[in-house]
N, C-alpha and C positions, 0 to 999 in steps of 0.2 A: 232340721225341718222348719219351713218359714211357719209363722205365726199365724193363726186363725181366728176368725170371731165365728162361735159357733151359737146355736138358734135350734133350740128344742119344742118339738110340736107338741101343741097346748092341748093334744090328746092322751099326752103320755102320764104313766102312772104316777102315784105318787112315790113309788118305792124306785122308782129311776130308773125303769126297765123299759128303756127307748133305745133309740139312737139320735142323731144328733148331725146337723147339715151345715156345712161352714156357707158364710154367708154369700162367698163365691160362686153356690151350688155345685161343686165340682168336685167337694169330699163328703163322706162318712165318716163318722165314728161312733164307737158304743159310752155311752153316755155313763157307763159305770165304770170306765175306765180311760180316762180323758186325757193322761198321759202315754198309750196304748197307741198301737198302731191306725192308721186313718186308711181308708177305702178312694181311691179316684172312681172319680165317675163322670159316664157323659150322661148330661140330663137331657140332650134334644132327643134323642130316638126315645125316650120314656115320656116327654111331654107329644110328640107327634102319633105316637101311641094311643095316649089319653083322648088329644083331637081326634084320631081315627076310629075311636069307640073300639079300642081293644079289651078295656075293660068293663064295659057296661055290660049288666046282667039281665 
């Protein structure tokens, strides 16, 4: 598995109960388990999303 630099959001607990974004934006992982399996992902259909006020309440 290539090597990652991973970046934890400044919302997260203090007990570690996040997850965690390589700084590629293109993976996940659980942050309590950092040698565990990582998630791909595509981040444009979730930011065009966001621009498109999918999530606004």
């Amino acid at each position: 598995m290539a090597a990652y630099r991973w970046i934890k959001s400044s919302y997260s607990s203090a007990n570690g109960n996040c997850v965690e974004l390589a700084v590629t934006l293109d993976r996940v992982r659980d942050s309590k388990d950092p040698h565990g399996p990582t998630l791909g992902i595509d981040v444009a259909p979730f930011v065009r999303a966001v621009k498109d006020g999918r999530f606004d309440r």
